[in-house]
C-alpha positions in Angstrom: 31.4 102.3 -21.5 32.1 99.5 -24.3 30.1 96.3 -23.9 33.1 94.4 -24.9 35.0 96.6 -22.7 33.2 95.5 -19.3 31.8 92.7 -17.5 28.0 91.6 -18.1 27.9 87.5 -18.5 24.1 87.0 -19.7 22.2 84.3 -19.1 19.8 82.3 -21.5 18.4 80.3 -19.1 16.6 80.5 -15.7 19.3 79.6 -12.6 17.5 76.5 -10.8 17.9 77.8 -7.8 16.1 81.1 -8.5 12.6 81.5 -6.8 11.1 84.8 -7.4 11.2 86.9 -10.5 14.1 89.7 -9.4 16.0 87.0 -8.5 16.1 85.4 -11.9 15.9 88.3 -14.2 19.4 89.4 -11.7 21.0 86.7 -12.5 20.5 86.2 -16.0 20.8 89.9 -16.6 24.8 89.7 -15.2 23.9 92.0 -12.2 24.7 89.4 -9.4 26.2 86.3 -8.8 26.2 84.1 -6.0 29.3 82.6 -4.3 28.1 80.8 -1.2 24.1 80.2 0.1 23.0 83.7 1.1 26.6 85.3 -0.5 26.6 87.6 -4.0 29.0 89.1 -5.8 28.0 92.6 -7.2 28.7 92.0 -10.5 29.5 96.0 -12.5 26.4 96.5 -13.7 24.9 95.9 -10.2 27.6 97.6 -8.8 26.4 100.9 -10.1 22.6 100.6 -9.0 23.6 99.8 -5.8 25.6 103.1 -6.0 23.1 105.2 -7.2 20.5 104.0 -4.4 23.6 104.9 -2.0 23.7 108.1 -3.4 20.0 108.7 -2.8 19.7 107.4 0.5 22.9 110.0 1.1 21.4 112.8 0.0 18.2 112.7 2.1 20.1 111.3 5.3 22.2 114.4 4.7 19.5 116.8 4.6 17.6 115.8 7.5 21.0 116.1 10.0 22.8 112.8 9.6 26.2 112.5 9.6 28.6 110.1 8.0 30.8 107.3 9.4 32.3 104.1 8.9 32.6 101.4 11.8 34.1 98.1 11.8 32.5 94.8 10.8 34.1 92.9 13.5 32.8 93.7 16.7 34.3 92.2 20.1 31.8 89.9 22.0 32.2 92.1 25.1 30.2 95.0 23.6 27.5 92.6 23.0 28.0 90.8 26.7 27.6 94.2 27.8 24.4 94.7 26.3 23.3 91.6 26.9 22.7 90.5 23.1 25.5 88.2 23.3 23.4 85.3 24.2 20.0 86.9 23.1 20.7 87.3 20.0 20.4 83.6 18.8 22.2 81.9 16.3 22.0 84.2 13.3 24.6 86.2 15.2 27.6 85.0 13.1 30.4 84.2 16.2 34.3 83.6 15.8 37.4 83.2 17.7 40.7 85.6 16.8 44.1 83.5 17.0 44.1 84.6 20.9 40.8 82.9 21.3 39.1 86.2 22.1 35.6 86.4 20.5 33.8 88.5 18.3 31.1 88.9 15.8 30.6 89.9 12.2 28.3 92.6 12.5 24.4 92.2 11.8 23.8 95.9 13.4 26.2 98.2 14.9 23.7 99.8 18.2 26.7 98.4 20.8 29.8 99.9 18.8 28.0 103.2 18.0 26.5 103.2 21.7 29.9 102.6 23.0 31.9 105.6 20.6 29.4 108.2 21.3 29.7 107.0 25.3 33.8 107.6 24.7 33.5 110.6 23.5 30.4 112.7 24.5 30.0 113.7 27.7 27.4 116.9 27.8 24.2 118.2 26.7 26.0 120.8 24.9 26.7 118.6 22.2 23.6 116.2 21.6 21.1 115.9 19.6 23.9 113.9 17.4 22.7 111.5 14.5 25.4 109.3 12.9 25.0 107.0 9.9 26.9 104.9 7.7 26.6 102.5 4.8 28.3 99.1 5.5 28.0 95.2 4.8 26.3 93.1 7.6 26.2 89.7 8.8 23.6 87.7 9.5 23.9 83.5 9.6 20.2 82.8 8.3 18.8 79.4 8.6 17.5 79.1 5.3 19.1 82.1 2.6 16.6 82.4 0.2 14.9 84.7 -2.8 18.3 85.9 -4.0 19.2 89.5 -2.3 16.1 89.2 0.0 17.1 87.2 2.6 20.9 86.3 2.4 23.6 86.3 4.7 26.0 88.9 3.8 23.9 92.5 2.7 24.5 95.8 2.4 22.8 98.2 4.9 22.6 102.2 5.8 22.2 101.9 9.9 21.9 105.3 11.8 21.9 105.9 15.0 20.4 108.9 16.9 21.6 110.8 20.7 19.2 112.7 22.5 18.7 114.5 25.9 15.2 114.5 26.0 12.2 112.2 24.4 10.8 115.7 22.9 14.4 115.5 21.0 14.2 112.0 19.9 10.4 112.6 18.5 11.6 115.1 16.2 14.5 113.2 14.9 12.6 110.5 14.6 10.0 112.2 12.4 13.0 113.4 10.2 13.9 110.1 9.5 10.7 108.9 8.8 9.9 111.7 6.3 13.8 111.1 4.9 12.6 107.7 4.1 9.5 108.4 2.7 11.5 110.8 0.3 14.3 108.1 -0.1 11.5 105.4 -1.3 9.5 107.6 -3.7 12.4 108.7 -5.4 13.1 105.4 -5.8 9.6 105.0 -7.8 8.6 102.5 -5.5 4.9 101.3 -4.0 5.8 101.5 -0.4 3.6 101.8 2.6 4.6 102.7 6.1 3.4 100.4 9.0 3.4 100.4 12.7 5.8 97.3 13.8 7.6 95.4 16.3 11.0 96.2 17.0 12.3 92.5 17.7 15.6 92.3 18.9 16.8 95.4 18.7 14.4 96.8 21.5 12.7 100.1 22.3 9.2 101.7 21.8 7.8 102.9 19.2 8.9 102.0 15.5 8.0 101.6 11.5 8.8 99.4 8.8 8.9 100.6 5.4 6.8 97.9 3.3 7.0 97.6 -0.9 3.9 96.3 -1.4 4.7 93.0 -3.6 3.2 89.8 -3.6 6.4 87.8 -2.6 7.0 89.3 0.5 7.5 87.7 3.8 5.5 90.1 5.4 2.1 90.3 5.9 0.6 94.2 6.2 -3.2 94.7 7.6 -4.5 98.1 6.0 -7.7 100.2 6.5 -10.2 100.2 2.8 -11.1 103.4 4.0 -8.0 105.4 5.4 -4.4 105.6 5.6 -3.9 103.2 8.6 -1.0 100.1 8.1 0.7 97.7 10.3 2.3 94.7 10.2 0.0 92.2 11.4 2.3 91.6 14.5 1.2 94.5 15.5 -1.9 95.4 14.5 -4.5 96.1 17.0 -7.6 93.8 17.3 -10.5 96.3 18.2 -13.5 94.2 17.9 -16.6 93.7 20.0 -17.9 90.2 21.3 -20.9 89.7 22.6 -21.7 86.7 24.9 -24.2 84.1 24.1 -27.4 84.0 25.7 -28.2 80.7 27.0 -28.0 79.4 30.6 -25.0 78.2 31.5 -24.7 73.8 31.1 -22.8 71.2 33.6 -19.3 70.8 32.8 -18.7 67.1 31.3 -15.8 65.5 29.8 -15.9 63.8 26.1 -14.3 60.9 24.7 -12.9 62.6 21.2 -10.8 59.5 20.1 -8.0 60.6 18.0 -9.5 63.8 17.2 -7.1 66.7 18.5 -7.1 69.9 16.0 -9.6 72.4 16.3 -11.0 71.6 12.6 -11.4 67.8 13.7 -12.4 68.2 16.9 -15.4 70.8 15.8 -16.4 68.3 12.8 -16.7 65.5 15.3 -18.8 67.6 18.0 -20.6 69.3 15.6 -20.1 73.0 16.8 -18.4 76.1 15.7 -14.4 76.5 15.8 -15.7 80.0 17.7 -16.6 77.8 20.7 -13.3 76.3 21.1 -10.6 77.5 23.4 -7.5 76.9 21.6 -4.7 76.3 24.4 -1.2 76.3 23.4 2.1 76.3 26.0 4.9 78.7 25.6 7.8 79.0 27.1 8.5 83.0 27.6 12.3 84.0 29.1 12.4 80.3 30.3 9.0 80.4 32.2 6.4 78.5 31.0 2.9 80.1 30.3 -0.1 78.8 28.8 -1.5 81.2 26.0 -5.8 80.6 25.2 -7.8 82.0 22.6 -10.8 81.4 20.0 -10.5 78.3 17.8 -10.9 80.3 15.1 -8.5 82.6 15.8 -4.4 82.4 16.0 -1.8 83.2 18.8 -0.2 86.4 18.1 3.4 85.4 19.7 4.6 89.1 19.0 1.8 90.3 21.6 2.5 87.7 23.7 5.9 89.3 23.8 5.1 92.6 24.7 2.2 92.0 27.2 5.0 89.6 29.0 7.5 92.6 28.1 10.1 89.4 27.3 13.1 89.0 25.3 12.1 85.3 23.8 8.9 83.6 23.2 8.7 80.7 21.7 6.0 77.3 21.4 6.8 74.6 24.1 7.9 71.4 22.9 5.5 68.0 22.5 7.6 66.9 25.2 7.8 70.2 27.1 4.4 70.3 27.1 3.8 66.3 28.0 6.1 67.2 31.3 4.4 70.3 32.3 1.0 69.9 31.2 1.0 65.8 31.7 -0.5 65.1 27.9 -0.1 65.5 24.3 -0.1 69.0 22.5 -4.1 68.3 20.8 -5.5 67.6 24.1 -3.9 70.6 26.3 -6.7 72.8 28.2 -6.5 75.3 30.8 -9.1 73.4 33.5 -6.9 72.0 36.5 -3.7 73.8 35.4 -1.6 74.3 38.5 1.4 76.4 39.1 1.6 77.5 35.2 0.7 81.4 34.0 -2.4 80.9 32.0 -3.6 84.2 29.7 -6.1 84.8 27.5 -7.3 86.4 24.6 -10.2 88.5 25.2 -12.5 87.2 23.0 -12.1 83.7 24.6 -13.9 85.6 28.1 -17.3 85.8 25.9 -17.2 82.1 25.5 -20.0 80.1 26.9 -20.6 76.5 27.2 -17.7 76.0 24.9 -15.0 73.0 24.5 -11.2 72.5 25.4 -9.4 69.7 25.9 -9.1 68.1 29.2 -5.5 67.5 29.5 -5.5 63.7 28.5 -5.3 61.4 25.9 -8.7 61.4 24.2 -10.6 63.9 25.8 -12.2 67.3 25.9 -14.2 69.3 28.1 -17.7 70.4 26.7 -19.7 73.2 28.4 -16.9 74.7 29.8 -17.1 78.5 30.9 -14.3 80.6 31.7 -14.1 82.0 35.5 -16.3 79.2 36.2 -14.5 76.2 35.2 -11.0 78.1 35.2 -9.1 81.1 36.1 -7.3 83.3 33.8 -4.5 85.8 35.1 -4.9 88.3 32.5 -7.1 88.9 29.4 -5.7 90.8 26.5 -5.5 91.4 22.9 -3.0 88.2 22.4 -4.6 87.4 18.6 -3.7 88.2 15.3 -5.7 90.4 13.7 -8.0 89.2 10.7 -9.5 90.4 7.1 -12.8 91.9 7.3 -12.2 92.7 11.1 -12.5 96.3 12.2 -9.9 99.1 11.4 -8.1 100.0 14.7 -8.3 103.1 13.0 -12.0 103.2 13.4 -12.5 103.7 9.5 -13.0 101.1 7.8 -12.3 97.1 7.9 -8.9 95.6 7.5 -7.8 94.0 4.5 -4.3 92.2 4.2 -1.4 92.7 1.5 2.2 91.1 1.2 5.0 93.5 2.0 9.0 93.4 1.5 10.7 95.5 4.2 13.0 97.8 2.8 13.3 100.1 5.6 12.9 100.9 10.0 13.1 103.5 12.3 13.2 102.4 15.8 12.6 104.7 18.9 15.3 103.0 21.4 14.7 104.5 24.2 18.0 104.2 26.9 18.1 100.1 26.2 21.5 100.9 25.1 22.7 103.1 26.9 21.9 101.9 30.1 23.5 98.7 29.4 26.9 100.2 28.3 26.9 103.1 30.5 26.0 106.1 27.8 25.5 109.0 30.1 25.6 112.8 29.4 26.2 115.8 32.1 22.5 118.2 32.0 22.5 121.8 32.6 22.4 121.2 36.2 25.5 119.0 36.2 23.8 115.3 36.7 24.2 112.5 34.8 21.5 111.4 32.6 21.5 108.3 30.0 21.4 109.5 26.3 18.3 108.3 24.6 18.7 106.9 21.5 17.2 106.4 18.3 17.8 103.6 15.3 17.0 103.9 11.6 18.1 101.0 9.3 17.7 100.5 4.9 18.8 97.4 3.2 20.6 98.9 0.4 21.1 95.3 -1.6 17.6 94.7 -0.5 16.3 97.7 -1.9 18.0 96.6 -5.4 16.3 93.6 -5.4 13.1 95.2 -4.3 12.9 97.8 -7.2 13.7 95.1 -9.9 10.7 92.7 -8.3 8.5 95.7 -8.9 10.2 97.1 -12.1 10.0 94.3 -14.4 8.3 92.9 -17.2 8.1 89.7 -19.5 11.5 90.7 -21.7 13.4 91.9 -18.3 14.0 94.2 -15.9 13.0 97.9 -16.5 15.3 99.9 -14.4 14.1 103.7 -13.3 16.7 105.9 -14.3 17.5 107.5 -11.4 19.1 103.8 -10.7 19.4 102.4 -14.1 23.2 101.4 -14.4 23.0 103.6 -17.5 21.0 106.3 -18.8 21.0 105.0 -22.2 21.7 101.6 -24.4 23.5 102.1 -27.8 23.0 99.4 -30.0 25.2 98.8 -33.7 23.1 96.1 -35.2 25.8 95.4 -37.6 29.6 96.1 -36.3 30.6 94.9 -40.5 28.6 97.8 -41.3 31.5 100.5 -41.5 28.4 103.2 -42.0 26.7 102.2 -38.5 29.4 101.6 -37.0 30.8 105.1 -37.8 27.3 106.3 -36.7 27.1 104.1 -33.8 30.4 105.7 -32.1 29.5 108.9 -33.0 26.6 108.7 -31.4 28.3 106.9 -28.3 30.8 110.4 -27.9 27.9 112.6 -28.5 25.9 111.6 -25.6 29.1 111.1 -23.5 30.0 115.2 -24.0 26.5 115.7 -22.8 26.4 114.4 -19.8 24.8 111.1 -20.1 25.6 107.7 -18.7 25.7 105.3 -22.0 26.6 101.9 -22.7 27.4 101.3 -26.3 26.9 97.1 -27.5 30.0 97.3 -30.0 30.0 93.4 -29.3 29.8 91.4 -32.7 26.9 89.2 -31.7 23.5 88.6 -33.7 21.5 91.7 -34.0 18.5 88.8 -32.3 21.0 88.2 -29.4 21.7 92.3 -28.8 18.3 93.0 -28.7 17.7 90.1 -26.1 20.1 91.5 -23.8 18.9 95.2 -24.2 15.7 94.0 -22.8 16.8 92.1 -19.9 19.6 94.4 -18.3 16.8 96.9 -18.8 18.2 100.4 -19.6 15.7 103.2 -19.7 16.2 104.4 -23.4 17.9 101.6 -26.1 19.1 103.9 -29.3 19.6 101.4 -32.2 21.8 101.8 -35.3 20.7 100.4 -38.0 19.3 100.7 -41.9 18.9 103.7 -41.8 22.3 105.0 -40.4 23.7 106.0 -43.6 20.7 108.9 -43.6 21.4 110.0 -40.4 18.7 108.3 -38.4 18.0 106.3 -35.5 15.5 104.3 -33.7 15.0 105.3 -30.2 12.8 102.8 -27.9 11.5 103.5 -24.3 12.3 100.5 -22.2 9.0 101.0 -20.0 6.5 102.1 -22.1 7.5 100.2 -25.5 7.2 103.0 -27.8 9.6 103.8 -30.9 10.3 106.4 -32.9 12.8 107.4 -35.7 14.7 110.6 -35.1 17.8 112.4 -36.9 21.1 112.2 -35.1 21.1 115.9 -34.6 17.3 115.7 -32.7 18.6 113.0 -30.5 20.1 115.2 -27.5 16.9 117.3 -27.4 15.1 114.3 -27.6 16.7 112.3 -24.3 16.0 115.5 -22.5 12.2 115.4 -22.8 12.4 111.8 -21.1 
């Protein structure tokens, strides 16, 4: 392809609204553009690494069993009513009204169309285990679109969705697609970890994210130092001992604390630890309200809340929620007289002795307050988040925390689905049974901007070439020169008739401004004509490594091969 032939509009400067290094070096490089908050256009040179990560992600879905599909965007609202996600869903779910006022939904995730096509049209065992996938644009109305392809509203995704008879079945499909991922990622070049997850609104037991480790990422992964352990720290396990204090147990008394109501303030003021605080905070779970204690030095893990409560939505209790139910302000709130409100309890919080809490008014706290003594708890579980230098739930090792984008998740569903939209099968002895379903979801777009956050450098982005939008760069330095330029598109036809993907700068810009955009798009190997064209040679420069060397025209074949 002729630069002056396509479409790649650089940028000098940094776009003001660009937070994170992909995001800028995407911009300026001509790869995206954006056209609302959250919306990009996939400018040509984009285009084609978004195709080539397609083409990967096809090849291993292929080989471990999937088959391709494409389903509508628009979905009508009574799939989702039907499944109950309608409402549960929340506001991201982007809603609208046809011209017969009949509702649907642009698509974030395609479980209730797929659920419902397989239901249509599969009725026995005979023809499951079925995986179907496709590779489609989704929906999803964030609150706040940010870090360019990251979190947007409109994205690219490959969802697949898996049909089972048996949870034997589902277990090997499942560790199909989780090898198929690990494939997909690596031959992507990428530093990716697996981790045990939550599965959020989508549902089911049993899942993995796929995590490239990076520094901006929204996600926080807690790893083993000493073994191959990984989860996000939603979910990861908090295995450590407490031991109770030995001291003889003191009167409960209540404390004027004045305007002191955080944990840090209130443990400054009494001088104690933040470990003997009870840190009470009210949530309202599935419209119930439950009061959720642990350790002031430790955090509420809302996800474990979640699943201990097996609920659909958790979320904090309002100041005034919590003024109407609990009768005072959110610093002062305490489990000690509590009536007809759930209270549970991290366990570490059952080892406390003669701690402090508040008393459930303005200005006050209990001191030398004992749980089971001075209150009841109706269930004590692991309900924190876990923390670095803790122990490995593992066993091996301590836990140690690094920032992760998620790329990719498989999702053991379970019959969520297909008990809500009637997805049975006939077994061999002729009796209904629901199918049990898998999910397995990759942000393609995500994935683009993933690789260039991890593939970049001070100049620009540095492109792997199994995604690089070209294989190589072509650069005429002078496009007066009739010598290079002869060379130049010789060169340019060469490398064409053997196979490669080449873009050749015949633009007549500075030989400063050429070499500027060569480094920012990126391109694996730049071949620049120059001085020395009227002898034959060329300069050929690595993108990723830096190094140059001259070589005759005739070597240059042989020497793109070695790379």
């Amino acid at each position: 392809m002729k630069q002056s032939n396509t479409f790649i509009p650089t940028l000098r400067e940094v776009p003001s609204d660009a937070e994170i290094k992909s995001h800028k070096l995407l911009l300026r490089a001509g790869f995206i553009r954006q056209v609302a908050s959250g919306v990009y256009t996939y400018m040509p040179l984009g285009w084609r690494v978004l195709q080539k990560i397609e083409k990967i992600v096809r090849e291993e879905m292929d080989k471990a069993g999937g088959v391709e599909l494409l389903m509508p965007a628009l979905q009508p609202a009574e799939l989702w009513q039907e499944s109950g996600r309608w409402n549960d869903y929340g506001p991201e779910l982007m809603r609208l009204n046809d011209r017969h006022e009949r509702p649907f939904a642009l698509g974030p995730t395609h479980e209730e169309v797929i659920t419902a096509l397989v239901r249509d049209e599969i009725k026995s065992y005979k023809r499951l285990p079925l995986t179907l996938y496709q590779i489609q644009t989704k929906f999803r109305d964030e609150k706040r679109p940010r870090m360019g392809l990251l979190r947007g509203r409109e994205f690219v995704m490959k969802d697949a969705y898996s049909f089972h008879t048996t949870r034997e079945s589902l277990d090997e499909t499942y560790e199909k697609m989780y090898e198929a991922y690990s494939n997909i990622f690596s031959r992507l070049g990428l530093n990716f970890r697996a981790v045990i997850a939550d599965s959020g609104s989508i549902g089911g037991k049993g899942t993995h994210e796929f995590m490239v480790l990076s520094e901006i990422g929204e996600d926080t992964i807690a790893f083993s130092d000493e073994s191959d352990y990984a989860a996000n720290i939603e979910m990861a396990e908090v295995v450590t001992t407490y031991n109770k204090k030995d001291e003889p147990l003191k009167e409960l008394q209540k404390v004027n604390t004045g305007e002191h109501k955080t944990i840090e303030d209130v443990v400054t003021f009494l001088k104690i630890q933040s470990e003997d605080t009870i840190k009470s905070l009210l949530f309202k779970v599935d419209g119930e309200f439950v009061l959720v204690l642990v350790r002031g030095d430790h955090e509420v893990n809302d996800v474990k809340v979640k699943n201990l409560l097996d609920a659909s939505v958790v979320e904090l209790a309002t100041p005034e929620e919590t003024e109407r139910i609990i009768g005072c302000q959110i610093g002062n709130v305490g489990p000690i007289g509590v009536q007809n409100v759930k209270v549970i309890a991290d366990i570490a919080v059952q080892y406390i002795v003669n701690g402090v809490c508040g008393a459930n008014e303005e200005h006050m706290h209990y001191v030398n307050v004992n749980p089971d003594r001075d209150f009841q708890v109706d269930t004590y579980a692991d309900l924190r988040f876990i923390q670095e230098g803790d122990p490995s739930p593992d066993g091996k090792g301590t836990v140690k925390f690094a920032k992760g984008i998620e790329v990719g998740h498989v999702f053991k569903l379970g019959t969520k689905y297909s008990n809500a939209l009637n997805a049975t099968f006939l077994d061999e002895n002729g009796r209904s049974q629901p199918m049990i379903m898998g999910c397995y979801g990759i942000g393609i777009s995500r994935l683009m901007m993933a690789i260039a956050e991890q593939f970049a450098d001070d100049k620009g982005l540095v492109w792997p070439e199994v995604v690089s939008p070209y294989q190589v760069h072509i650069l005429i330095v002078n496009m007066k020169d009739e010598t290079q330029t002869s060379l130049g598109f010789d060169v340019y036809h060469r490398l064409q008739k053997a196979g490669f993907e080449v873009l050749l700068d015949d633009r007549n810009e500075r030989a400063g401004v050429k070499f500027a955009d060569s480094d920012l798009i990126g391109i694996p190997t730049r071949i620049t004509i120059g001085k020395k064209a009227s002898d034959g040679i060329v300069e050929m420069k690595d993108r990723q490594t830096g190094e140059v060397k001259e070589i005759a025209v005739d070597q240059m074949i042989n020497e793109l091969a070695k790379a």
